[in-house]
C-alpha positions in Angstrom: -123.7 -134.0 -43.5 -125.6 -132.1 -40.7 -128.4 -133.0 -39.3 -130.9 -131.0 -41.6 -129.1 -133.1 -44.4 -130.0 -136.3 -42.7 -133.2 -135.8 -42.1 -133.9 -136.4 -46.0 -133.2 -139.9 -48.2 -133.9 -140.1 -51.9 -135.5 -143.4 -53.8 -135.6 -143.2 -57.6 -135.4 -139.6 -57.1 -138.4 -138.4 -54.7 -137.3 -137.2 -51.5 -138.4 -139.2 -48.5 -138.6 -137.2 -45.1 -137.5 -139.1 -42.0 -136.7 -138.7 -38.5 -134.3 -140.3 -35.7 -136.7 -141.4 -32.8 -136.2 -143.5 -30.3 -133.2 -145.2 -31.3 -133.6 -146.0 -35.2 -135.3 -143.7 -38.4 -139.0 -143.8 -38.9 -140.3 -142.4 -42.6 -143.0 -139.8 -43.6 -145.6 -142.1 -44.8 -147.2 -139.8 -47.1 -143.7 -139.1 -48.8 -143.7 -143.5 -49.4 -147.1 -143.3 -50.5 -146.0 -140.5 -53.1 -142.8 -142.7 -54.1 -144.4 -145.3 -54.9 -147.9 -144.5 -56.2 -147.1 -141.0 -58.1 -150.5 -140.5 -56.8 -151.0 -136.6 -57.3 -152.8 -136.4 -54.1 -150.8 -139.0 -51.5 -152.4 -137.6 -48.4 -155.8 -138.5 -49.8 -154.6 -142.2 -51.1 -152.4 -142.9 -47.5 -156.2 -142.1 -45.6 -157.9 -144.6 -48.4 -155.4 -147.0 -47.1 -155.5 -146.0 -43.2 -159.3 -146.6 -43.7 -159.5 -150.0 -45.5 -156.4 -151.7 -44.1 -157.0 -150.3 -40.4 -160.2 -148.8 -39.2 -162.1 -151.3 -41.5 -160.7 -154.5 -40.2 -159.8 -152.8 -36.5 -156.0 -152.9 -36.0 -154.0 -150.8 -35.0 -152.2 -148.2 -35.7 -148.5 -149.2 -36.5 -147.7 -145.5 -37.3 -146.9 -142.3 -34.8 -147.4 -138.7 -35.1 -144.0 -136.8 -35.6 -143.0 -133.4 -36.4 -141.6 -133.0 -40.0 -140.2 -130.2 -42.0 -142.9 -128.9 -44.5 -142.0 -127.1 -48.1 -142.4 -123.9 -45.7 -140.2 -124.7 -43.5 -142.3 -124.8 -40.8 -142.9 -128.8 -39.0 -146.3 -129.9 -38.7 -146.9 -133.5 -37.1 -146.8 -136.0 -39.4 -148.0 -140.1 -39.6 -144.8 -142.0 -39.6 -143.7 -145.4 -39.6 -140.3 -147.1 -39.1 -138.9 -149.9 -41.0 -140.8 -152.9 -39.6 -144.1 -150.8 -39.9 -143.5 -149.4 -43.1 -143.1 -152.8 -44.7 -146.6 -153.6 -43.4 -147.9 -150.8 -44.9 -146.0 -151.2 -48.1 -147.7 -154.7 -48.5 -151.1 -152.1 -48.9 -150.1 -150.9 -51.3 -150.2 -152.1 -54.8 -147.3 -150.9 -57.0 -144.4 -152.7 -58.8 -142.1 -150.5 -57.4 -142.0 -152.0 -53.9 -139.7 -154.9 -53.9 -136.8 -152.4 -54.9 -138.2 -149.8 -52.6 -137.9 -152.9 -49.6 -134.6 -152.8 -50.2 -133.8 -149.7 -50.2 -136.0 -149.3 -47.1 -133.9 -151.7 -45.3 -130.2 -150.0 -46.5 -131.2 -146.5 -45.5 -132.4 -147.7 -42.0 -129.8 -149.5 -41.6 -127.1 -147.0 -42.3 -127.7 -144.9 -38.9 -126.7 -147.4 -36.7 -123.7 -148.7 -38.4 -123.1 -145.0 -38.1 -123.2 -145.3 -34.1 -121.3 -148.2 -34.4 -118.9 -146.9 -36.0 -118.9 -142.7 -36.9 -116.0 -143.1 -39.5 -119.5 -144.2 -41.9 -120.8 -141.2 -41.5 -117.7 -139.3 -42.4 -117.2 -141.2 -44.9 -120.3 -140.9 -46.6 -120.7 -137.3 -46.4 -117.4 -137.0 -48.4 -118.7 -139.3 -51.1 -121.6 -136.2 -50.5 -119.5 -133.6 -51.4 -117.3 -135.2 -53.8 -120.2 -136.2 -55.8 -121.8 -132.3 -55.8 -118.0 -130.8 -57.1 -116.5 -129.4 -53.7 -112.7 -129.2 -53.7 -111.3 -132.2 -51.2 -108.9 -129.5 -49.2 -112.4 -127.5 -48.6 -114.1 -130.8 -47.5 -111.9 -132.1 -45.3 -112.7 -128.3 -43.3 -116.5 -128.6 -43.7 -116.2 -132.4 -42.4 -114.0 -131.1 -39.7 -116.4 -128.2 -39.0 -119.3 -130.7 -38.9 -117.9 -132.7 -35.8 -117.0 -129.8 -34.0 -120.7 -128.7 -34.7 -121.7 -132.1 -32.9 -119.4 -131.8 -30.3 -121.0 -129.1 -29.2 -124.6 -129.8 -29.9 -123.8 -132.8 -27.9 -122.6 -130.1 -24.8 -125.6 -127.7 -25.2 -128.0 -130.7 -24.5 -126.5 -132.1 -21.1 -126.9 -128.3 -20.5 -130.4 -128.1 -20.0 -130.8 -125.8 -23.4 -133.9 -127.0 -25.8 -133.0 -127.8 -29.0 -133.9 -126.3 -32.2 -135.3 -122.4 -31.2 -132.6 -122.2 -28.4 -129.7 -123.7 -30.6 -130.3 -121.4 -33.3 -129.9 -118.3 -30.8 -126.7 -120.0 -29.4 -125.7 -120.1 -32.8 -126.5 -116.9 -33.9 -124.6 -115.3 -30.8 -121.7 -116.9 -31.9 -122.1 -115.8 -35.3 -122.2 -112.1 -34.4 -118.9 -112.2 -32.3 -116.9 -114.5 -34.7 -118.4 -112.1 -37.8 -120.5 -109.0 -37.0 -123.2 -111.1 -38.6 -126.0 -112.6 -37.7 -126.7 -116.6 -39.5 -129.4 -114.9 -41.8 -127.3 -111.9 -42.3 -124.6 -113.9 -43.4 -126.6 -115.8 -45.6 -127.8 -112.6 -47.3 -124.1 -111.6 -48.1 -123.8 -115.2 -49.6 -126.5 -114.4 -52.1 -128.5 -117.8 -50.7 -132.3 -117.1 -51.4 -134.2 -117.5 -47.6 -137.1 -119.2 -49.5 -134.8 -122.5 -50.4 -134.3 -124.3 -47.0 -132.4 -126.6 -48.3 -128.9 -124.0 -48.8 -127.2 -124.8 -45.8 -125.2 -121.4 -45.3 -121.7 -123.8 -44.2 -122.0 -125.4 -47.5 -121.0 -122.1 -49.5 -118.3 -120.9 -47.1 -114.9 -120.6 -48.1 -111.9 -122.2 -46.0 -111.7 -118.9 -44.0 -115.1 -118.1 -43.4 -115.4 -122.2 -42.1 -112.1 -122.2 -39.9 -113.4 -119.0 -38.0 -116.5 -121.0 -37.5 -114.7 -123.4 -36.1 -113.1 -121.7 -34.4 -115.7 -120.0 -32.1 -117.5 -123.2 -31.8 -114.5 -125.1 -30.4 -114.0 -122.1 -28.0 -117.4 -122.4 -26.9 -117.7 -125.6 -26.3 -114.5 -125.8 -24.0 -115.7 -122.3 -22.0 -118.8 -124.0 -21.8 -117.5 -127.0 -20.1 -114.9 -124.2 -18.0 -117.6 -122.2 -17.0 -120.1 -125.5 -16.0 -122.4 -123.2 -17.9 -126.6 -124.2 -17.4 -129.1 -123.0 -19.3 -129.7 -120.5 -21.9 -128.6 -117.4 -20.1 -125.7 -118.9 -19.1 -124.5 -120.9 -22.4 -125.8 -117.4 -24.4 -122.8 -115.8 -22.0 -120.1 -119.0 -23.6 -121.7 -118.1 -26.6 -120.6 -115.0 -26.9 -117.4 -115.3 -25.1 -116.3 -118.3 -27.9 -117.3 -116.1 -30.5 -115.2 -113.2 -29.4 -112.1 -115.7 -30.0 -113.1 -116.1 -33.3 -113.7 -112.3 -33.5 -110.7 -111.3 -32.3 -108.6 -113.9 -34.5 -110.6 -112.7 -37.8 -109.9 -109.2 -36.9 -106.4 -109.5 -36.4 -106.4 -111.2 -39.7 -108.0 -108.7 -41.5 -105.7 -105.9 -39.8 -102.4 -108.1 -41.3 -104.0 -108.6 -45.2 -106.3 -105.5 -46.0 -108.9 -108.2 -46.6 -112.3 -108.9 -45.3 -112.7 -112.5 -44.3 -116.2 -112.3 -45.0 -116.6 -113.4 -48.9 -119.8 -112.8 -51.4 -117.8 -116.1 -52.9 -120.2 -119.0 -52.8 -120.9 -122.9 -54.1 -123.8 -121.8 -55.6 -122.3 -122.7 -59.0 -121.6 -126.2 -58.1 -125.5 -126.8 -58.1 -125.8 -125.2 -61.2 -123.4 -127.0 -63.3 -124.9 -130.1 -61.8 -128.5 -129.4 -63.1 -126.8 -128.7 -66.3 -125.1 -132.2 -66.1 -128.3 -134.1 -66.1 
């Protein structure tokens, strides 16, 4: 899964927003609160609770302020706790959910550093990911493949002085337009994914092609990159576009040989459907 994907865990069904900072996860607050209240108005219940358990009796805070993804799509700074300090606050809150939701507090923040520990956990869960949703296993080994190329050169960007988020997604877009003429959004349009739903990550409804070509001008950029000692955005815009062209060149000659666009309206989007069927 991708970073986008990992930013979300699920208990009994409610999505729980989460973030890695400073070397372990810490959880949207609000998001617990909703979990396990079902209060229809979490925000006002968490500041209840902020109020009685904390300004009332003066402790402190055991909660930060970090930016979250909103249902807009737009990240907007958030309380958040992690595991030790959610379990404090948990004991706030009266519900019969919160023995099972300890637990599962303690699994899920545990899982990222065995990750570190060991990265085949990661891989190995995000096939269990896929294999769950429907995806074919010859088209998941590409996308998992596709994935640690996709760190490995995240990983390059930032030792490159390039911010993440905003400058990442230009990077990527720049190799987007060389490897397809096509711009991330663009791309997502001929996919038929709806620009409202955040959660349609465009890699998950590519075919094999359309995901080898991607990795193809992402390894090619990461190893200009590092050839070139490229800093900063004008420079790794330049890598960019050169590891792109790669991919470019490789889908054109393709096309040239078949008569056929690489570039598919064929999507996954069916995969979700049949599941919501399912339940």
């Amino acid at each position: 899964m991708d970073d986008k994907e990992k930013s979300l865990a699920v208990f009994q069904g409610k999505k729980i927003r989460r973030v890695w900072h400073k070397g372990e996860w810490y959880f949207s607050v609000v998001d617990v609160v909703e979990a396990l209240t079902d209060s229809p108005t979490p925000r006002q219940y968490w500041g209840k609770v902020k109020d009685r358990e904390f300004t009332q009796l003066q402790l402190s805070p055991i909660w930060v302020r970090l930016k979250l993804e909103a249902a807009d799509g737009k990240k907007y700074e958030t309380d958040c706790a992690n595991t030790e300090s959610m379990f404090r606050i948990i004991q706030s809150i009266p519900s019969p959910k919160a023995e099972p939701f300890k637990q599962w507090l303690a699994k899920v923040g545990y899982e990222r550093i065995q990750e570190i520990e060991n990265p085949e956990l990661a891989q190995a869960r995000a096939r269990k990911y896929y294999e769950l949703k429907g995806y074919p296993r010859e088209w998941i080994e590409k996308r998992l493949r596709g994935i640690a190329i996709r760190q490995e050169l995240t990983e390059e960007w930032k030792t490159r002085d390039v911010e993440e988020e905003r400058e990442f997604a230009i990077l990527t877009d720049e190799i987007s337009k060389a490897t397809f003429n096509l711009t991330t959004s663009e791309h997502k349009k001929v996919k038929q994914l709806d620009a409202k739903r955040k959660n349609q990550n465009l890699r998950d409804h590519m075919t094999d092609l359309e995901l080898i070509f991607t990795m193809l001008g992402e390894k090619a950029t990461t190893e200009i990159t590092k050839a070139k000692d490229s800093k900063g955005l004008p420079q790794c815009v330049e890598s960019a576009k050169e590891g792109g062209d790669v991919a470019g060149n490789a889908r054109k000659e393709l096309e040239k040989k078949t008569g056929k666009k690489a570039v598919s309206t064929d999507n996954y989007l069916d995969i979700a459907h049949k599941r919501k069927k399912l339940k």
